[in-house]
C-alpha positions in Angstrom: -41.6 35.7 -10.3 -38.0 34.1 -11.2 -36.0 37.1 -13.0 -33.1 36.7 -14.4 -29.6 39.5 -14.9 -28.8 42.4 -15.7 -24.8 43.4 -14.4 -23.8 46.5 -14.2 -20.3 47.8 -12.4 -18.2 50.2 -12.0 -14.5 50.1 -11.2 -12.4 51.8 -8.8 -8.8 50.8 -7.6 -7.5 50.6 -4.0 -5.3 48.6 -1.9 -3.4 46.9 0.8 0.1 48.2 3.1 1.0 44.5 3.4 1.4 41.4 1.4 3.5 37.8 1.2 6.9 39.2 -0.4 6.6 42.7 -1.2 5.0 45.2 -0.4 0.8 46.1 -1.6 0.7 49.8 -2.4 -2.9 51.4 -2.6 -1.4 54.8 -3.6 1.1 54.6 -6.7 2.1 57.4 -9.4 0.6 54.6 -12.1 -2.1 52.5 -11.5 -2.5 49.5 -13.1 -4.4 49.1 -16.0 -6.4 46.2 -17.6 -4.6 45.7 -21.3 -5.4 46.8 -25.0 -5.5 50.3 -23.6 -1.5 50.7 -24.5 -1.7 52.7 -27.6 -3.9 55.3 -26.5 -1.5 58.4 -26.1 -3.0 60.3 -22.8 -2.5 58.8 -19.5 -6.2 59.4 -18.7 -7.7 57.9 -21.9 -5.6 55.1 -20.7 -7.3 54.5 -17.0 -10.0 55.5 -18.5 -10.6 52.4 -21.3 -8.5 50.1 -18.8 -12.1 50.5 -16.8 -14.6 50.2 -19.5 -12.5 46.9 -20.8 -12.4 45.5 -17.0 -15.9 45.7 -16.6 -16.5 44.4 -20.1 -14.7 41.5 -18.9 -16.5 41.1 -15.7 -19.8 41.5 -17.9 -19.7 38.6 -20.6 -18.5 36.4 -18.1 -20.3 36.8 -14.5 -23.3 34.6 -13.8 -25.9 35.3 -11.9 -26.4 32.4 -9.3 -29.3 30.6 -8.7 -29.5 31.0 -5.1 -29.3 34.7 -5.5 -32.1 34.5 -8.0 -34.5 32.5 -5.7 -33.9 35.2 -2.9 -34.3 38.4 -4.8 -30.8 39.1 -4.1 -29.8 42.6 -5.7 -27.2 44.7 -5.2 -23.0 45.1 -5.2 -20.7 42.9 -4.6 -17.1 44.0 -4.1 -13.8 41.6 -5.0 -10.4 42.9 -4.9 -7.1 41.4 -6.3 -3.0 42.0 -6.9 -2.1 43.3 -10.0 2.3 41.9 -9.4 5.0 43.3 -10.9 5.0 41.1 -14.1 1.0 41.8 -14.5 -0.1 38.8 -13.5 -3.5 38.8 -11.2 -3.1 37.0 -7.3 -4.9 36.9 -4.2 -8.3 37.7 -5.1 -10.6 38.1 -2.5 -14.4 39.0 -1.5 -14.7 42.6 0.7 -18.3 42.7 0.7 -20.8 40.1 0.2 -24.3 40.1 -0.7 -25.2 36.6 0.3 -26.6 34.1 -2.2 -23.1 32.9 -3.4 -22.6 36.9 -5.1 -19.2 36.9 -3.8 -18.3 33.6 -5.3 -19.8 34.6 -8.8 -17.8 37.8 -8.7 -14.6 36.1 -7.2 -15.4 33.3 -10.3 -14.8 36.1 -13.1 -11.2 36.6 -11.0 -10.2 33.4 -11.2 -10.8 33.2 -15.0 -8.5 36.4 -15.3 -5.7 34.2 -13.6 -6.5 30.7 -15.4 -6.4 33.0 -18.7 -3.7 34.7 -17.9 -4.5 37.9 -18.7 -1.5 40.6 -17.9 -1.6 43.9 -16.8 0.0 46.8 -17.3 1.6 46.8 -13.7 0.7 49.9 -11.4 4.1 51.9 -11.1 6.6 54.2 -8.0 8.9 56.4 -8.8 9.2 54.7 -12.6 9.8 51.4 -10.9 6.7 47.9 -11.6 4.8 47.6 -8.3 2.5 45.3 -6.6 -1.4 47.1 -6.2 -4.5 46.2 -4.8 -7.2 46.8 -7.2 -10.7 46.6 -6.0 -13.9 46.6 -8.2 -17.8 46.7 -7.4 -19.6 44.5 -9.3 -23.5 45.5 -9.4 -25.9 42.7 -9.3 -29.4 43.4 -10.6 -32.5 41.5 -11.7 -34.8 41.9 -14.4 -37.9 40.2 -15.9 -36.5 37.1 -18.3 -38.1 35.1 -20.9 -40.6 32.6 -19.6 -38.2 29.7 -20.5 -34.6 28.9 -20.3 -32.7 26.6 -23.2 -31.1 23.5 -21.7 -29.1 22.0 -24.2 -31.3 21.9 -27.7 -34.2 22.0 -25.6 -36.9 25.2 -24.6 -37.7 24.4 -21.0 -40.5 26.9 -19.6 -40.9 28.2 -16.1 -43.2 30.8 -16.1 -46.8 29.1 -16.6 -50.5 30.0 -16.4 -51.0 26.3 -15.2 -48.3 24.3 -13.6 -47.3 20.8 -14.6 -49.0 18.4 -12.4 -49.2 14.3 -12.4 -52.6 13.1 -12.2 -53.8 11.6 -9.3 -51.9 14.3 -7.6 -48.3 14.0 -6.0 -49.5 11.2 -4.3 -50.8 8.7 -7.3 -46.5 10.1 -8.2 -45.3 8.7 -5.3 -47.4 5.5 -5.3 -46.2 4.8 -8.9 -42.9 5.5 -8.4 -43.0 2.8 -5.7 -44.3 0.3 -7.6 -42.5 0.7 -10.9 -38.8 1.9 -9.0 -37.1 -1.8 -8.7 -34.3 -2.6 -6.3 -31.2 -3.8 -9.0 -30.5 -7.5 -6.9 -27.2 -7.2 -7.7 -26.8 -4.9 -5.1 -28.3 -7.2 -2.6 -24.9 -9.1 -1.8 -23.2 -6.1 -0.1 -26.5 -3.9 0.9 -26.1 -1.1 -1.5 -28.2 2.3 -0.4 -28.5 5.4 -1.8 -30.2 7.8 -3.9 -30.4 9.1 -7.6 -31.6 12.4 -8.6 -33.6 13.0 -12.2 -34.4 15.7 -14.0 -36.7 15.1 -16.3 -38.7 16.7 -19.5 -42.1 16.8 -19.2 -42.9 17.6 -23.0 -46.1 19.8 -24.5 -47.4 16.7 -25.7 -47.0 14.6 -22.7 -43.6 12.7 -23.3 -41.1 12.2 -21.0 -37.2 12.5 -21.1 -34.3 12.5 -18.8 -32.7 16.0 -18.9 -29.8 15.3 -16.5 -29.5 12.1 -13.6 -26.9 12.0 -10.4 -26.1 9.4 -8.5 -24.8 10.8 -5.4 -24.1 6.8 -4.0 -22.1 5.8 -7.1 -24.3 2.6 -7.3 -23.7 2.1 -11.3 -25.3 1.1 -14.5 -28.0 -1.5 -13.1 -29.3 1.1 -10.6 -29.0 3.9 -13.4 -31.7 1.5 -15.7 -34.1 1.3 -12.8 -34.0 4.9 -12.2 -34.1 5.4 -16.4 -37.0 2.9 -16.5 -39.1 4.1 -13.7 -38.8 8.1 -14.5 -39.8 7.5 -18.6 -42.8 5.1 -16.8 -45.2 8.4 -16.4 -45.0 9.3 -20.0 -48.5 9.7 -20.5 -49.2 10.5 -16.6 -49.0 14.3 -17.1 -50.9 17.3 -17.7 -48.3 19.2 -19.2 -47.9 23.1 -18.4 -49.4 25.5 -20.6 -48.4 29.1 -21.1 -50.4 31.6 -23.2 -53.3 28.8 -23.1 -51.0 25.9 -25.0 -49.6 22.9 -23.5 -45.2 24.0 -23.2 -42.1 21.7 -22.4 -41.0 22.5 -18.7 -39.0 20.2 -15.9 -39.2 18.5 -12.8 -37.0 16.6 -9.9 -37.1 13.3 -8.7 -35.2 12.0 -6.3 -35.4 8.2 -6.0 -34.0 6.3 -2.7 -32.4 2.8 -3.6 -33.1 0.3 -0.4 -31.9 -3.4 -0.9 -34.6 -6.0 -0.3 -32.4 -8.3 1.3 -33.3 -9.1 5.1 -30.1 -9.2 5.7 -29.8 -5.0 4.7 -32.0 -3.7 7.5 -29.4 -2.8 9.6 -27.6 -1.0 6.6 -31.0 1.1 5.9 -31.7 2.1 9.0 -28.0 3.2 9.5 -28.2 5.3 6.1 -31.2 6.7 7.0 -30.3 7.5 9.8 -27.1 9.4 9.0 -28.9 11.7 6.4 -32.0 12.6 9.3 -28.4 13.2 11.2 -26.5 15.2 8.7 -30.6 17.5 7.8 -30.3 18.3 11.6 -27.0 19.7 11.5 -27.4 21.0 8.1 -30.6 23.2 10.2 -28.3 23.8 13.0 -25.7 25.5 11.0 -27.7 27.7 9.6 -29.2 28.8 12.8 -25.8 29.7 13.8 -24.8 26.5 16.0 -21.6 25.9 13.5 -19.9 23.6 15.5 -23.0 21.9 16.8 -24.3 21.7 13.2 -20.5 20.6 12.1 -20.1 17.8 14.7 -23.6 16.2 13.3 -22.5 16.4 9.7 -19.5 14.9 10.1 -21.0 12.0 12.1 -22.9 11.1 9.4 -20.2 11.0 7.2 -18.1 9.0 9.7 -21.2 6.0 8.6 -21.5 6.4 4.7 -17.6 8.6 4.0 -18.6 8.1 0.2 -22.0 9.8 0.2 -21.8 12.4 -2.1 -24.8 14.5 -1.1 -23.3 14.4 3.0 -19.8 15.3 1.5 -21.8 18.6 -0.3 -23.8 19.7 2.7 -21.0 19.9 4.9 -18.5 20.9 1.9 -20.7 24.0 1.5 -20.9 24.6 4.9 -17.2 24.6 5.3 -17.2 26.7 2.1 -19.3 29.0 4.3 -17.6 29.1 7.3 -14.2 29.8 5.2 -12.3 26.5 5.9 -11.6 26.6 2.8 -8.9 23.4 2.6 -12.3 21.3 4.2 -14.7 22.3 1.9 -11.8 21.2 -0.4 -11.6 18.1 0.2 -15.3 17.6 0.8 -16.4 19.1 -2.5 -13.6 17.2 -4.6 -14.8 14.0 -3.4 -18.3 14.4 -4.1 -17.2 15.6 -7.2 -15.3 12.4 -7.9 -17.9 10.0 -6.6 -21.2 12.1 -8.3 -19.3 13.1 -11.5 -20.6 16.5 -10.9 -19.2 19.2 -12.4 -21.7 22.4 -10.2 -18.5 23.1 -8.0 -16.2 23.5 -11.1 -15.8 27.4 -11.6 -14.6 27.6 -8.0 -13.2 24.9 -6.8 -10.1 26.2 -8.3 -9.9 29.1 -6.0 -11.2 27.3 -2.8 -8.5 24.8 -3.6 -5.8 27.1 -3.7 -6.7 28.4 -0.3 -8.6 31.4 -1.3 -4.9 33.0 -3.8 
């Protein structure tokens, strides 16, 4: 069952004996404390709100990642970060990872704190505005959701008592797709290849809309119609999901391989897919633990097709994964660029900036 989240935290502050410039206490007479807390008169009541408004903070704003939700993935998450001497927040980091890209959702509500600028009542020594480490737990924990989720105006279900299915089966999909999905021939002159993902709206009733397309190839408008044109073709080829015995709205992914028809393009398709079979295996080997083995295969591929955005992501994640954080970068940027993607947004701030 997909389950969506319930956060829950606590905070606790710690710290560091060493830093860039000065020095990161982790025992000071004052510890920092998270803002609008000022006017309370008791030093206590003071900590004490500071934590109730921290993890406030951390609440409305955390997400839960997909990733995490797929794989069951409960439990706490611990980031830390500098509270300086002007109450700024720096050099946030993850302690203790739960897998799932946790860390990066915690790290995520961090980052915001910096882009927003949010100041601190610094931690204190001898009356005197310190630097402090201040680490926090951030509880992760999933719960039963509503059968649907809202995407844009739209109710898109994904609990069902029957699935959506295409009749005929997957394969009468497939076959239609082929046969309505039309090479663009203005990509013919310079062998343009690559792939388009859709997500479409499989209404109650039947209908069919596009929810959200990528072209991870950059091939442009004429390819963008053809994938358009072929998708909204199966309106009408459905049997919709139902849930509580009615027909319901709910989604599906197609990803649709562009091929030129031009003899003159073999060489070019068997090239491309060959480089994504390449970049798959090394994709697999990573995650068996042959990094560099896995690495050197990803990065082959990309030496063949440098502007694939779907090749830079696999190997921008696992750079992202393997902390090289400039790599994944640079990888992630450009598939960014090339995709107009915007998945990588809440952190690419932080991997950017080298992890500060």
């Amino acid at each position: 069952m997909i389950k969506y989240v319930l956060l829950l935290g606590s905070l606790f502050l710690t710290g560091l004996l060493s830093a860039q410039t000065d020095t990161v206490y982790s025992v000071v007479d004052q510890m920092p404390r998270f803002p609008g807390c000022e006017e309370l008169e008791t030093l206590q009541e003071k900590q004490s709100c500071s934590n109730e408004k921290m993890l406030a903070y951390i609440y409305q704003r955390i997400q839960y990642p997909q990733e995490a939700i797929a794989q069951d993935i409960e439990g706490t998450v611990v980031v830390s970060f500098v509270i300086n001497k002007d109450g700024s927040v720096s050099d946030g980091a993850v302690v203790r990872d739960l897998g799932g890209n946790t860390g990066l959702a915690a790290l995520r509500v961090i980052l915001t704190m910096q882009a927003d600028d949010v100041l601190w009542e610094p931690g204190r020594l001898n009356g005197e505005p310190v630097r402090v480490r201040v680490t926090v737990p951030v509880r992760f924990k999933l719960e039963d959701p509503d059968p649907y989720v809202m995407i844009g105006r739209d109710t898109v279900y994904n609990q069902f008592e029957t699935s959506l299915d295409y009749v005929g089966g997957q394969d009468s999909l497939q076959a239609f797709i082929d046969r309505r999905l039309h090479y663009p021939e203005v990509g013919n002159d310079s062998c343009r290849v690559g792939q388009i993902d859709m997500q479409l709206l499989i209404e109650g009733d039947g209908d069919v809309r596009v929810l959200d397309m990528t072209d991870y190839n950059d091939l442009g408008f004429d390819f963008w119609y053809a994938a358009i044109d072929a998708s909204t073709a199966t309106t009408g080829k459905w049997i919709p999901a139902t849930y509580e015995s009615r027909p319901v709205n709910s989604s599906i992914d197609l990803s649709l391989s562009f091929l030129p028809t031009a003899g003159h393009c073999a060489t070019r398709i068997d090239d491309w897919l060959a480089a994504r079979t390449l970049a798959e295996e090394g994709a697999q080997q990573f995650n068996n633990g042959q990094v560099f083995g896995g690495m050197e295969k990803m990065t082959q591929a990309l030496a063949a097709f440098p502007d694939d955005a779907q090749l830079l992501i696999m190997r921008g994640q696992a750079y992202l994964q393997n902390e090289q954080l400039a790599e994944a970068c640079a990888d992630l940027s450009k598939a960014r660029r090339i995709a107009a993607i915007n998945w990588f947004d809440g952190i690419l701030p932080f991997i950017c900036a080298g992890g500060r």
